[in-house]
N, C-alpha and C positions, 0 to 999 in steps of 0.2 A: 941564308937568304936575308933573314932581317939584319943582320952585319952589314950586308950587301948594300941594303938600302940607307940604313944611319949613313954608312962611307958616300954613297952619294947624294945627299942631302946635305952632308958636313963641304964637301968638295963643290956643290951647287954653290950651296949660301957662300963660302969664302973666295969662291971666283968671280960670279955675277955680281952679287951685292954685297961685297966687301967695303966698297967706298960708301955705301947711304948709312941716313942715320937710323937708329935703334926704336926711332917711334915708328916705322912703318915694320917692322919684325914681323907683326902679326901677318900682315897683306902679303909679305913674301913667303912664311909657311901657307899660309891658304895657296897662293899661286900654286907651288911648290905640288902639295898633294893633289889639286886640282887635275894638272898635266901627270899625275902620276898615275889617279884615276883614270884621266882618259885613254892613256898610252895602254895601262892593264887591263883595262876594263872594256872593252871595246861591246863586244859582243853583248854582255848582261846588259850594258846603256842601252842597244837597240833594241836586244828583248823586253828589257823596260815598258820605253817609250811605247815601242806597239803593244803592249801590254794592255798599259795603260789605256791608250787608241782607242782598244778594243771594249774591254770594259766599263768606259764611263758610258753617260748619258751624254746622249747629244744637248749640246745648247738651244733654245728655242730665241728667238727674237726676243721675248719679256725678259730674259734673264741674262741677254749681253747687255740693254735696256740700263738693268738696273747696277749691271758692274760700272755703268758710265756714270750715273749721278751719283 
């Protein structure tokens, strides 16, 4: 499996972005695992987020308030 994914990752980077330059390298592996994340990961991302939902505290007026200033 992890064969799997180096091969398409090598096959990605040399077809899409074969012609740009090597200073944005970084930004195309982020891209890269980003979409690979969301493609595998579907399900845990939604259990996340409701997770999350669920468990924090609600915000109150004073404290959107003071994310503003």
């Amino acid at each position: 499996m992890l064969h799997n994914q180096i091969r398409n990752f090598k096959n990605w980077l040399r077809g899409v972005h074969s012609y740009c330059d090597k200073e944005y390298m970084e930004k195309y592996i982020n891209e890269y695992f980003f979409r690979f994340n969301r493609r595998n990961h579907r399900k845990s991302i939604l259990v996340k987020l409701i997770d999350r939902m669920i468990n924090l505290k609600p915000l109150t007026k004073t404290d959107v308030q003071c994310f503003a200033t």
